[in-house]
N, C-alpha and C positions, 0 to 999 in steps of 0.2 A: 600533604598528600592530595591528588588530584579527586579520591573520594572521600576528603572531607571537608572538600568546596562548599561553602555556604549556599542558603536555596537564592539570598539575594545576587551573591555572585553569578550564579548560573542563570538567573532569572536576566543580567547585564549583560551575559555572554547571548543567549538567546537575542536579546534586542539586538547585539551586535550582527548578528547572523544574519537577519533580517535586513539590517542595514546592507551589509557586506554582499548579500545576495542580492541587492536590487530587487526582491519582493513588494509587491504592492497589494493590499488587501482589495483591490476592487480586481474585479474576472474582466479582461477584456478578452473577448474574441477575435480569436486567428481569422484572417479571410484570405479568401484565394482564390481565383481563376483557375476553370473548368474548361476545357475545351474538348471536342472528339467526335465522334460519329455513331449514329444509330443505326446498322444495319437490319433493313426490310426484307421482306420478301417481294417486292418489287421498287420500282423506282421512284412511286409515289409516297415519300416518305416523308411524315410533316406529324410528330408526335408532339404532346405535352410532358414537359418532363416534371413529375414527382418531388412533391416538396419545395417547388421554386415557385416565383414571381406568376403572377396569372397570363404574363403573355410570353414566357419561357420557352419556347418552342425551335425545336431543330428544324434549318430549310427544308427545302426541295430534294436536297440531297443528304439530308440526315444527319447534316453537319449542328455541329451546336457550338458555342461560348458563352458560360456566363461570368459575370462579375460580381467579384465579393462576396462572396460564398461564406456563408458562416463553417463552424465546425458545430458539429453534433455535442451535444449535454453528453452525453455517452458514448465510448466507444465496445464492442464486445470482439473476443478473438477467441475461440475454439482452440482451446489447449489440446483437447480429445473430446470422442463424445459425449465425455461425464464432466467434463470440468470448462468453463467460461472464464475469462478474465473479463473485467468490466472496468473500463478507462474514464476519465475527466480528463478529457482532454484541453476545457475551458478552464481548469482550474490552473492555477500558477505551480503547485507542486506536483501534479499529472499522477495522481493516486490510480491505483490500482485494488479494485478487491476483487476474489475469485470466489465465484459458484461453485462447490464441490457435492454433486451429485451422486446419491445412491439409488438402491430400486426404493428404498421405505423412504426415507429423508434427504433432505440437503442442508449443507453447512453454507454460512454466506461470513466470510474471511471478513472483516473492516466492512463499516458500513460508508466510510468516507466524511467528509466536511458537515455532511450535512446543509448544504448549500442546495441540493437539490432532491428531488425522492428518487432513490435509489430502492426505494420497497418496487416501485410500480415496475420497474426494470426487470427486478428477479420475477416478479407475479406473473411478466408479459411471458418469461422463459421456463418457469416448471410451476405444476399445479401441486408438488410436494410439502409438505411440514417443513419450514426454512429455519433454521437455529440461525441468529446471528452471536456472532463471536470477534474479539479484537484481540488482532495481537499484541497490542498492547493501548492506554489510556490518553493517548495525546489527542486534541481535537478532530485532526485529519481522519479518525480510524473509529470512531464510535457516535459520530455525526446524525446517523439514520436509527440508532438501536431503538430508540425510542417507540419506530413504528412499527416494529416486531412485536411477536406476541411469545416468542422463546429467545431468550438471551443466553448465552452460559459466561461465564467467568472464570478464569482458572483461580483452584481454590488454594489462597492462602491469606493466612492469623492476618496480613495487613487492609484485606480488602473486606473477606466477609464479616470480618466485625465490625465492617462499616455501615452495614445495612441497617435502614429506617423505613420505618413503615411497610415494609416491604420492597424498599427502591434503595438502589445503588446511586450515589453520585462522586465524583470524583474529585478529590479536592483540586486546588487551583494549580499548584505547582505539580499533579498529576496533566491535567485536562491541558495546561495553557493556550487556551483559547481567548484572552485575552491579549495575546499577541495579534488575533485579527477582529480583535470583535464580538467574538463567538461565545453565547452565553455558556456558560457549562448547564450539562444536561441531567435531568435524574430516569430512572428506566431501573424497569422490575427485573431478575435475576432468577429464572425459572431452573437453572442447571450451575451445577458447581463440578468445574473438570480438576480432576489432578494429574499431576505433571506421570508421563507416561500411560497416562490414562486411555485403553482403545475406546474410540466412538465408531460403533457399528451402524453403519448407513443402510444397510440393506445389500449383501455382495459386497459392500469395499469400505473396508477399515480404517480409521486415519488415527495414529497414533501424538496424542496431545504430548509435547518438550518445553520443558522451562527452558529460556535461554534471554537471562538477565545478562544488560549492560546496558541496552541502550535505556532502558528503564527497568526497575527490578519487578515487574511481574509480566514481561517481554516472552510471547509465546511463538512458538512454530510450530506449524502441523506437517507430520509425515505421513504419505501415502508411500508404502513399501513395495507392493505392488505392481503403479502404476511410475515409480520411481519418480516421485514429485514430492517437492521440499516446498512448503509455503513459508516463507519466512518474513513478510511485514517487512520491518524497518530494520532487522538485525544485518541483510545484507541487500543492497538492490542497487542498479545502477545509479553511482551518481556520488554526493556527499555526505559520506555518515558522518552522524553530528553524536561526540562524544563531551558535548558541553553543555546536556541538559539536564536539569534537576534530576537528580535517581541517577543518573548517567554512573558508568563505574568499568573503567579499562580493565582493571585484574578478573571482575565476572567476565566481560567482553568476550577477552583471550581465553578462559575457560570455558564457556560456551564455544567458542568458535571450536575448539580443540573435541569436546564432545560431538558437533554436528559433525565436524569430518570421519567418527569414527562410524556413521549411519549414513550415509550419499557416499554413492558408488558414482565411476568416469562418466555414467549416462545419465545420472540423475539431473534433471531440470530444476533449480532454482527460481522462485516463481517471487519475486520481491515485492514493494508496495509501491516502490515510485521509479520513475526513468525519467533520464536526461530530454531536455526542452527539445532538442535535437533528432534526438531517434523515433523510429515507430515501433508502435506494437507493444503487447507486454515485456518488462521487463525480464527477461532470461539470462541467470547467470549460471553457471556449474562447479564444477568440482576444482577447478584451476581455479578458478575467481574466490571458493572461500577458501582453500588453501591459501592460496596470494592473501586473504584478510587474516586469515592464522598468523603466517606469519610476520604482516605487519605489525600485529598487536604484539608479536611476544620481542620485538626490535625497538618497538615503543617501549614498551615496560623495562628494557633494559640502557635506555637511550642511545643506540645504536642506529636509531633509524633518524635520517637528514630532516630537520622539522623547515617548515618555509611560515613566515607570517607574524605579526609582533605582539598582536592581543592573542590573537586563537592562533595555535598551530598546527596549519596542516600537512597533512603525513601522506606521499602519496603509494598507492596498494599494486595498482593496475592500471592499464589505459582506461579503463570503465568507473575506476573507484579511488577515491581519496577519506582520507580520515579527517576531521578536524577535531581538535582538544586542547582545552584550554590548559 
């Protein structure tokens, strides 16, 4: 059975992926050519533009071109007034974690690779009490926790009895961070959430959901609300990966089956990663995890067309594919 894959097989499927994806552990930066115009209030128009080369400067006529334009450590895109998404654009898996503001506190979803300080970002954008939180323990999504000063972890027998010294750390075939490098991290655990659990922000509630497959302590936060689904890695544009250690299709399809009974036609799906391709945060809905419901339950019964000889991927949508070993 596919969940009682061994952790070294899955640890060989993982390297496969890596391979299969063309991922490189080093960051190279995107560049790009700017071009356009600065419109003056007269014709004498001769500005320095911000952030570029020291002799970067639009003509006479407020024309500009530059070259090789890096991309930004960060990207941010205003979900609504309370809510931020925060991109890595530089990064090869293009993570996304979301600022969720209240009047008292904020929640900060995945802290990311940890490749970069993701604290000084949320500090530059609210002077609130910031809880970090992951939805789940793979390298990508608990990168930054460390520089917080309130963590939470959803509470379950497999994690909190993990606690040492007062510090969480995550074992290897949790964290895999040794797929890039990436030391595993230890970081203090000030809050312990249970699944269902409301966390009151000050005005706006977010209701904590267990939703194991892609690893079994795999969270999603509901904002009821503000009709917003944060869902990490369980659903986002692009390739869900059902061949990592913890991984398990039967939770998957149960999970999946639960969320759709909470997202309504308008609810926005706020995922962790999106395609090399598109802009913006990743936004999926109510079709899109439908479409993954019942991918999974065509899987489970082998009904659905597999493509691929080590891994098989399964495809959901135009937006999404399964792969599973």
């Amino acid at each position: 059975m596919r969940s009682q894959l061994s952790f070294i097989g899955r640890v060989v499927c993982s390297l496969y992926v890596l391979l299969l994806f063309g991922h490189s552990v080093s960051i190279a930066a995107e560049k790009y050519d700017l071009k356009g115009t600065v419109k003056g209030i007269d014709d004498k128009v001769n500005v320095e533009l911000a952030g570029t080369k020291k002799d970067d400067k639009t003509n006479r006529n407020g024309e500009f071109k530059l070259n090789n334009v890096l991309e930004g450590e960060y990207t941010l895109q205003v979900i609504d007034e309370m809510t931020i998404a925060i991109g890595e654009p530089r990064y090869y898996q293009q993570n996304y974690s979301y600022l969720i503001l209240g009047k008292d506190r904020a929640i900060l979803l995945d802290t990311g690779p940890g490749l970069r300080d993701i604290r000084a970002v949320v500090d530059s954008l609210t002077k609130l009490p910031v809880t970090a939180v992951s939805s789940h323990l793979h390298y990508d999504h608990i990168g930054n926790h460390d520089r917080f000063d309130q963590v939470a972890m959803v509470d379950l027998p497999g994690t909190r009895n993990r606690m040492s010294s007062g510090e969480f750390s995550p074992a290897y075939s949790e964290h895999l961070g040794f797929l890039e490098g990436i030391e595993k991290p230890s970081f203090r655990v000030s809050q312990w959430w249970l699944s269902q659990q409301k966390i009151d922000l000050g005005g706006r509630i977010i209701t904590v959901i267990s939703a194991p497959g892609h690893t079994p302590e795999s969270i999603v936060l509901l904002d009821e609300e503000r009709d917003l689904l944060f869902s990490g890695d369980f659903i986002y544009e692009g390739q869900l990966l059902l061949v990592l250690p913890g991984s398990n299709l039967d939770q998957y399809h149960e999970s999946a089956q639960k969320l759709l009974e909470v997202v309504s036609d308008n609810t926005l799906i706020l995922g962790a990663h999106r395609w090399q391709a598109s802009s913006g945060a990743p936004v999926m809905g109510y079709e899109d995890l439908a479409a993954l419901t019942q991918s999974l339950a065509k899987i489970r019964t082998s009904e659905l067309e597999r493509q691929g000889f080590i891994l098989n991927t399964y495809p959901v949508n135009s937006r999404m594919e399964i792969i599973v070993y």
